[in-house]
C-alpha positions as CSV (number, residue, x, y, z in Angstrom):
1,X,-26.7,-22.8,-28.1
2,X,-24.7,-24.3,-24.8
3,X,-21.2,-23.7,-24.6
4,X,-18.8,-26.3,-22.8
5,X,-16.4,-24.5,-20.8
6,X,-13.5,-26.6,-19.7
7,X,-12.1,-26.3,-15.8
8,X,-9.2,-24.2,-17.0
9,X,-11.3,-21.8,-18.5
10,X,-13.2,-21.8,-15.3
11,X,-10.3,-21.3,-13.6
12,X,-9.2,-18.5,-15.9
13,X,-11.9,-16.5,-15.2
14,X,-11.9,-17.3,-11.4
15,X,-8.5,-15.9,-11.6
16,X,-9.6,-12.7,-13.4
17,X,-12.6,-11.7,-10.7
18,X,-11.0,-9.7,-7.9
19,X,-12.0,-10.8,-4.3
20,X,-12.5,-8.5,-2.0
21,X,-11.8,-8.4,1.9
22,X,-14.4,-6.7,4.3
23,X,-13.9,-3.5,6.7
24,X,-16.7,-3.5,9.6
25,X,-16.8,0.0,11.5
26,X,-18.5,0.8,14.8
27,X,-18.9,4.6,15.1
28,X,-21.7,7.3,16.6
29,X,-24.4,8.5,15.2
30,X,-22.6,12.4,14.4
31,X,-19.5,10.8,13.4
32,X,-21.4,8.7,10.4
33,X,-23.6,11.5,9.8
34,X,-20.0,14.0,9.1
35,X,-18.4,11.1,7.2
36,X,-22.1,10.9,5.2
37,X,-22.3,14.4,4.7
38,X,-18.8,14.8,3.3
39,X,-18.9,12.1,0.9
40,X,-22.2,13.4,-0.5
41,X,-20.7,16.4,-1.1
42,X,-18.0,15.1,-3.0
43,X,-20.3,13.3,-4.8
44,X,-18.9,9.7,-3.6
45,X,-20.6,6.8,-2.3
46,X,-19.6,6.2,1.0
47,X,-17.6,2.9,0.6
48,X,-15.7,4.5,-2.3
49,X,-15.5,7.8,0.4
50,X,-14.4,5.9,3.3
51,X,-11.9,3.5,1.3
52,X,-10.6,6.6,-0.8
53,X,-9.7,8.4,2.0
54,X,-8.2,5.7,4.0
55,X,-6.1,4.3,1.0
56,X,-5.0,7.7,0.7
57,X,-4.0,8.3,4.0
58,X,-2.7,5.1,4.5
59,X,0.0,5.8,2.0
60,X,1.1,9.0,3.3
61,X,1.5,7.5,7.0
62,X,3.8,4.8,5.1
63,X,5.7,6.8,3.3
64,X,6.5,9.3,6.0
65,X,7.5,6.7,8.5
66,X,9.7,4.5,5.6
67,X,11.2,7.7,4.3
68,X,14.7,9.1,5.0
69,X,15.4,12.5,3.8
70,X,19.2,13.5,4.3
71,X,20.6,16.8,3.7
72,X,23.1,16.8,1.0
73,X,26.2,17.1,4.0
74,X,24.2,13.9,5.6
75,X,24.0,11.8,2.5
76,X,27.5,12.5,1.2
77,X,28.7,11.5,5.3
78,X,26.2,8.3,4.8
79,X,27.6,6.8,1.4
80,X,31.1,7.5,2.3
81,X,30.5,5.2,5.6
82,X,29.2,2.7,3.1
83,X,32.1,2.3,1.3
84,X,34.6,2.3,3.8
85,X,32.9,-1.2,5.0
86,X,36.0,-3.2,5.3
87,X,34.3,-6.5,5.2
88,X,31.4,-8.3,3.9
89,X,28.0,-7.0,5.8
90,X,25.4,-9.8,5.0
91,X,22.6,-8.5,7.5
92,X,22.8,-5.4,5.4
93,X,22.9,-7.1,2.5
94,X,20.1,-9.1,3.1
95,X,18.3,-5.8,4.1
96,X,19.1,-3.8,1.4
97,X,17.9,-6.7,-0.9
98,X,14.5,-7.2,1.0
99,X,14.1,-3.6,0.4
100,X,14.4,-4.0,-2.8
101,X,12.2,-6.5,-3.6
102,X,9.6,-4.4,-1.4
103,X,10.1,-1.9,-3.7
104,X,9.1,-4.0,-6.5
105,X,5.4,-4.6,-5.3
């Protein structure tokens, strides 16, 4: 039986594969053989090994440097300065909504 798919169904499914990128890595012969070792033990290939971990640590690097942690004296000190603005601020508007749409991916 032969089936006539139509272009948008081709392009449906096109749409539906996910592409991948490609990570090359140079490294010695001790260093691969660690990085082997470890994911055999946890039972992982070692793409899924090596992309885990980076992924992982990847985020935490991101979220320490886009963090701000305020003590509750700081935070109080830093809305109250917001308020106070006495006139329109569209850098920080403009920042605060880039932010926010950051936030949103």
């Amino acid at each position: 039986m032969n089936r006539i798919i139509s272009v948008r169904d081709l392009n449906a499914m096109a749409a539906t594969v996910p592409s991948y990128e490609r990570i090359d890595l140079r490294t010695s012969p001790e260093v691969k053989e660690l990085i082997v070792r470890a994911a055999s033990t946890t039972g992982m290939t070692l793409s899924a090994f090596l992309l885990g971990t980076a992924q992982e640590r990847a985020k935490q690097i991101l979220a320490e440097a886009e963090t701000v942690t305020l003590t509750s004296r700081d935070w109080h000190v830093f809305a109250k300065s917001l308020d106070k603005t006495e006139k329109p601020r569209p850098k920080l508007s403009a920042a605060m909504n880039r932010h926010r749409d950051w936030q949103k991916r």
